[in-house]
C-alpha positions in Angstrom: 0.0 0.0 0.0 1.6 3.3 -1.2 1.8 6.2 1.9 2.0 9.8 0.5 3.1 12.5 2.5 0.6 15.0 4.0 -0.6 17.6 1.8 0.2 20.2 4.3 4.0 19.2 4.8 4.2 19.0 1.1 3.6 22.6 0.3 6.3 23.9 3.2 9.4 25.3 2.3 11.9 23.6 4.0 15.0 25.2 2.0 17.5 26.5 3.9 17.6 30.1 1.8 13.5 30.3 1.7 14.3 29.7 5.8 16.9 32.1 6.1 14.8 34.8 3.9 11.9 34.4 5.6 13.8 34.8 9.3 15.3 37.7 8.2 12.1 39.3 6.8 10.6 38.9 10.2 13.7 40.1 11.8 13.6 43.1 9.5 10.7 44.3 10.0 11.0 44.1 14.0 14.2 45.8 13.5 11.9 48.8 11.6 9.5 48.8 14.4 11.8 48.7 17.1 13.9 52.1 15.3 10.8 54.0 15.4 10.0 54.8 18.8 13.5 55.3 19.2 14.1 58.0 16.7 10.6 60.3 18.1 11.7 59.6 21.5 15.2 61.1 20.6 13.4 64.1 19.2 11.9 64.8 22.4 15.0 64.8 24.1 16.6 67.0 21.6 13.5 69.5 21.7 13.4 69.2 25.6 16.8 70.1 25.9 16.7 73.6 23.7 14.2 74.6 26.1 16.0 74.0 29.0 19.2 75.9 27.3 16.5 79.0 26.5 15.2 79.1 29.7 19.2 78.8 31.7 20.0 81.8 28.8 17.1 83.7 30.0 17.4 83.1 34.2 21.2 84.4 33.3 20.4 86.9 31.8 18.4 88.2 34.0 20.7 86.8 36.9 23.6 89.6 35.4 21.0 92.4 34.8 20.2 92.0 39.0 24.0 91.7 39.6 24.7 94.7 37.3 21.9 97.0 39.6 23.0 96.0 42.0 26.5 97.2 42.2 25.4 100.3 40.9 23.4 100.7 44.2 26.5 100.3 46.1 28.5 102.3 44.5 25.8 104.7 45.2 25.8 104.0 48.8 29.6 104.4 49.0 29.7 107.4 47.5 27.0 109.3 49.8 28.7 107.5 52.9 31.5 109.2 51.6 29.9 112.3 51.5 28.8 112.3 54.8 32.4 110.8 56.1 34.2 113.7 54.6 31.1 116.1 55.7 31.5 114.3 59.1 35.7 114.9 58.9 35.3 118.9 58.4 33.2 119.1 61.4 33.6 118.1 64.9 30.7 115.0 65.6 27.7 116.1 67.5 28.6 120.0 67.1 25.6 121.9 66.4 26.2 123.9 63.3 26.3 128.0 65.3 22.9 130.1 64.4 23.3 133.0 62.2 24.5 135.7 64.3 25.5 133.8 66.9 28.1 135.4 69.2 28.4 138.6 66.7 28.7 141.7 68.7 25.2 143.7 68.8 25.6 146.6 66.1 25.7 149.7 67.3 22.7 152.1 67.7 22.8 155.3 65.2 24.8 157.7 67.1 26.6 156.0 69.1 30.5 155.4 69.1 31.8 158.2 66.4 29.6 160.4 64.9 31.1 160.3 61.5 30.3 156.6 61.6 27.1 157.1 63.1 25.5 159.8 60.3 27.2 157.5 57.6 28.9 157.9 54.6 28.2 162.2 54.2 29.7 162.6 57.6 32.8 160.4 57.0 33.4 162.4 54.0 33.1 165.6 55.7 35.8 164.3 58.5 38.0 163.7 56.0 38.0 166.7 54.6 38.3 168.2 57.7 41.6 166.1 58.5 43.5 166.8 55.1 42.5 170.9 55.0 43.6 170.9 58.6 47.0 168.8 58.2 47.5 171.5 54.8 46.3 174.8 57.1 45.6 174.8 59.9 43.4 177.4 61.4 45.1 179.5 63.2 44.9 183.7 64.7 47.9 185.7 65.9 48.2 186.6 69.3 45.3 189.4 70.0 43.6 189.1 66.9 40.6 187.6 65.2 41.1 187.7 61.5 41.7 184.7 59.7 44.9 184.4 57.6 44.4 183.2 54.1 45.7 179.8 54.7 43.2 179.3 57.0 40.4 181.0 54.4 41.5 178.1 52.2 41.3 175.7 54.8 37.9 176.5 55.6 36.9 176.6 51.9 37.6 173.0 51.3 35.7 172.1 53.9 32.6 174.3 52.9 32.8 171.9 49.7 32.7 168.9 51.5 29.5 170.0 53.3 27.4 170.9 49.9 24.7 168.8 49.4 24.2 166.9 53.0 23.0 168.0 56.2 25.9 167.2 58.2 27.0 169.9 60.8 30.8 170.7 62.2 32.0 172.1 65.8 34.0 175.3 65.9 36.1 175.5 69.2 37.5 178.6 69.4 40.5 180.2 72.1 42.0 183.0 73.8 45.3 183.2 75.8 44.5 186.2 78.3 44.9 185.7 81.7 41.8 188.0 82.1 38.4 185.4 81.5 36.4 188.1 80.0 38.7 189.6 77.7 39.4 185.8 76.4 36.3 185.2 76.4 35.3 188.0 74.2 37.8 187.3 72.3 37.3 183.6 71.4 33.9 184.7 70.5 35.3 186.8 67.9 37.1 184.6 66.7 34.2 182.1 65.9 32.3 184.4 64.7 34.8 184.9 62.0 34.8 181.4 61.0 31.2 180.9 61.1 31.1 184.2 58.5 33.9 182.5 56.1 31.7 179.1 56.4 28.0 181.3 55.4 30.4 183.0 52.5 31.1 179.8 51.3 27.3 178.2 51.0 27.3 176.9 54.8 24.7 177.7 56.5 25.0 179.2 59.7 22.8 176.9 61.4 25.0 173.7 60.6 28.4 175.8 62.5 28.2 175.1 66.1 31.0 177.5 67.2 31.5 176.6 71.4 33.8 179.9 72.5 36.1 178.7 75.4 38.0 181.6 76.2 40.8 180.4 78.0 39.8 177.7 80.0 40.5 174.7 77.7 43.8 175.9 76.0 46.6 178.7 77.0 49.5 180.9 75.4 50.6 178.8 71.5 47.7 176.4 72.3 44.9 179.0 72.3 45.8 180.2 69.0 44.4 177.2 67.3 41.1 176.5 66.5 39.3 172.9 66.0 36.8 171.8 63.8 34.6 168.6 63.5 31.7 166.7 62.6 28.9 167.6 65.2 27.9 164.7 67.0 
């Protein structure tokens, strides 16, 4: 009785190169679908990592820009404790800074002290011009006499001109040398009277000459031949 082989084992490919073929078909095609998830899961990690790199770029960034205010604000500070060091250096710590005025001597009410001071700048004028025609010429009599000499006209000229256009007023002390108190007397009033004359010639009011007639009780012999002017007080 003739056995045949079963259709089924028949048909197979039992070649060695069909085998081989076939194993590495199946093998190829796990290799493709093994590759796959490999390569998108790489992509991730390459995607992933450029947004960690933006976002370290970024917190640096901003990191420096802190850093960089930061030191300005310091060097701020430095400089106004420096300031106040040096402002603290020039002046002794915890003085109180002196109040305006503090210690300054009370000015002077008006006339008091000098009078030429006192009645201002007119007045100092006037006793200058007092001082040089009086250091030039002074005003002088001779002995028994109460004319004026022409020096002393001159004298009493520049002064005149000193006194135009102010209201200051001069002192005229006048002198005699006779032992007698009435005749010297009478005399130094002469003589003032002369001086207040030359003053009213040259535009000076007589009101603004206060002549004071001593006679001789403030001045004797050479003395009482002089006469002095100045500013009234």
């Amino acid at each position: 009785m003739e056995h045949r082989a079963p259709p089924a084992l028949a048909s197979r490919d039992t070649s060695p190169i069909s085998g081989t073929a076939a194993v590495a078909g199946q093998s190829g095609s796990c290799s493709d679908a093994s590759h796959r998830p490999i390569t998108s899961q790489s992509g991730y990690r390459r995607q992933k990592g450029s947004s960690n790199f933006m976002r370290r770029k970024i917190a640096l960034t901003v990191a420096g820009a802190a850093m960089v205010a930061g030191l300005a604000g310091a060097c701020g500070s430095e400089d106004s404790s420096g300031s106040s060091g040096a402002n603290d250096a020039a002046s002794p710590s915890g003085a109180a800074a002196p109040s305006p005025g503090a210690g300054d001597a009370p000015a002077p009410a008006p006339g008091e002290g000098d009078p030429a001071q006192a009645q201002g700048g007119p007045a100092q004028q006037v006793t200058t011009a007092i001082e040089q025609a009086l250091q030039k010429a002074p005003v002088t009599f001779t002995p028994e006499n109460a004319e004026l000499t022409a020096e002393a006209k001159q004298s009493l000229e520049q002064i005149a001109k000193a006194m135009q256009g102010n209201e200051v007023k001069i002192k005229v002390a006048t002198h005699a040398g006779y032992p007698d108190a009435a005749k010297a007397k009478e005399l130094s009033e002469k003589r003032a009277e002369a001086i207040t004359s030359a003053f009213e010639g040259f535009g000076v009011s007589k009101d603004r000459v206060q002549a004071e007639a001593t006679g001789n009780e403030k001045a004797q012999d050479e003395q009482a031949l002089q006469t002095q002017i100045s500013v009234a007080g």
